[in-house]
C-alpha positions, 0 to 999 in steps of 0.5 A: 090112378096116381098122380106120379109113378115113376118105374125104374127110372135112371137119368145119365147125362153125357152118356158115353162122353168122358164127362158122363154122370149117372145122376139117378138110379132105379128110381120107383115111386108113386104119389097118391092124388092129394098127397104131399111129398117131399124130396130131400138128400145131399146136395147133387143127389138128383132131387132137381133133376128128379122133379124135372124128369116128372115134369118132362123138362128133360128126358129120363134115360130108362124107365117109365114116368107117369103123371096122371096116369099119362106119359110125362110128355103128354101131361106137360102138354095137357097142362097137368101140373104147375111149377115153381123154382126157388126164383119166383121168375116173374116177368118185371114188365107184367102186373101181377095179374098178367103174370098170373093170367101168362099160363091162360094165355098160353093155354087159350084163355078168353081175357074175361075167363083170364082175369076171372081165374087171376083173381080167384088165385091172387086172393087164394094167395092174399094178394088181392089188393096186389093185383095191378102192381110190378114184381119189383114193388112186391116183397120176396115173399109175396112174388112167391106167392104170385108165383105159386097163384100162377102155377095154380093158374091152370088148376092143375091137379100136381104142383111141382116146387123145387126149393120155392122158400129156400131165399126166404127168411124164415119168419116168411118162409114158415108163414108161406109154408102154412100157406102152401098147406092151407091151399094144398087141402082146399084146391086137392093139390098133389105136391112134388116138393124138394128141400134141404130142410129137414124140418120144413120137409116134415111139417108140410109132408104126408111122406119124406122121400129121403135120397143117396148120394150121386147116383141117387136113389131112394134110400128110405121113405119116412111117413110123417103122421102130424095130427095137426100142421099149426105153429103148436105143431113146430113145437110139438114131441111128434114134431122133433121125432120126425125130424129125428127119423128123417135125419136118421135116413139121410145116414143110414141106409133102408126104410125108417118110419117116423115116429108116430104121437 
């Protein structure tokens, strides 16, 4: 079973309005349960509205969305994903455990069962210590990461990320991107990732899923094969030549494999 299958998805919003805008077209794709793949393409190609479509936040106008092996409708009930934006989104009158226990709660959750999992989470992200401080006394960084502990809460099986280090600094933000990994490989996590980096799409993915343009689609699907995914890897020759294959789909059109070590 895979963790997302898209089957000839489109999206149009305002249809049969004067304002109509097909935002996606055919889209088929499939994610294998632990893979991490990212989205990436010209700003107003649909990589947002594609993950919103998987986490059934809006509807698609045709075709099919899976997600563990369900329709997208039935798995935002069962709590099958985690999700986290750009803006952390926290809430400023929360600690950091009771933003972290919030998707408990909505879920049922005993106080003890609540607090438990709190903690495994905020020390999975290392922020243990941070527990019982607000949002507003945290750096952008660590409400990211209390953002990603709360998307995790649950212990989803799919983590859907659209742009969540993209109002980082870049120190920060390749540290968080090790981070991401490094959870990611212990918990087992599919990842559903959008980015305008080419170079952040390529350390953190097994695929980069390249899009067109409005109407997007997919115009190319580049494998990333990186035998490690450390500092030594950003300088790496495998490193660049991903990168190369990628900016090379996102101007030409069809399938481009990454270059291999």
């Amino acid at each position: 079973m895979s963790a997302v299958s898209l089957a000839g998805v489109t999206k149009v919003f305002n249809a049969g309005r004067p304002d109509e805008v097909t935002a996606l077209t055919d889209i088929d794709l499939t994610i294998a349960q632990g893979e991490f793949v990212s989205l990436i393409g010209p700003s107003g190609c649909g990589k947002s509205t594609l993950l919103r479509l998987i986490a059934d936040l809006i509807p698609a106008t045709s075709g099919t969305v899976e997600v563990a092996g369900k329709p997208a409708a039935k798995a935002r009930l069962d709590q099958e994903y985690g999700i986290a934006f750009q803006q952390a989104g926290l809430f400023e009158w929360r600690t950091v455990q009771r933003n972290v226990e919030l998707p408990l709660e909505l879920r049922g959750a005993s106080r003890a069962e609540r607090r438990a999992r709190a903690a495994e989470m905020l020390a999975l992200v290392g922020l243990a210590d941070f527990a019982r401080h607000y949002p507003a006394q945290l750096s952008g960084g660590m409400q990211q990461r209390v953002a990603i502990a709360r998307a995790l809460a649950v212990h989803p099986p799919l983590l859907l990320m659209d742009e969540p280090f993209g109002a980082l600094d870049e120190m920060t933000r390749e540290r968080l991107q090790a981070e991401l990994l490094a959870i990611c490989t212990k918990t087992g996590t599919s990842t559903v990732f959008v980015t305008h980096s080419i170079p952040e799409a390529v350390f953190l993915s097994d695929r980069v899923v390249v899009m067109s343009p409005r109407p997007g689609r997919i115009a190319a699907t580049v494998p990333i094969d990186l035998p490690v995914r450390d500092d030594a890897a950003r300088q790496s020759p495998a490193f660049f030549e991903a990168i190369t294959a990628v900016r090379r789909a996102l101007r030409e059109p069809g399938e481009i494999p990454a270059a291999t070590p």
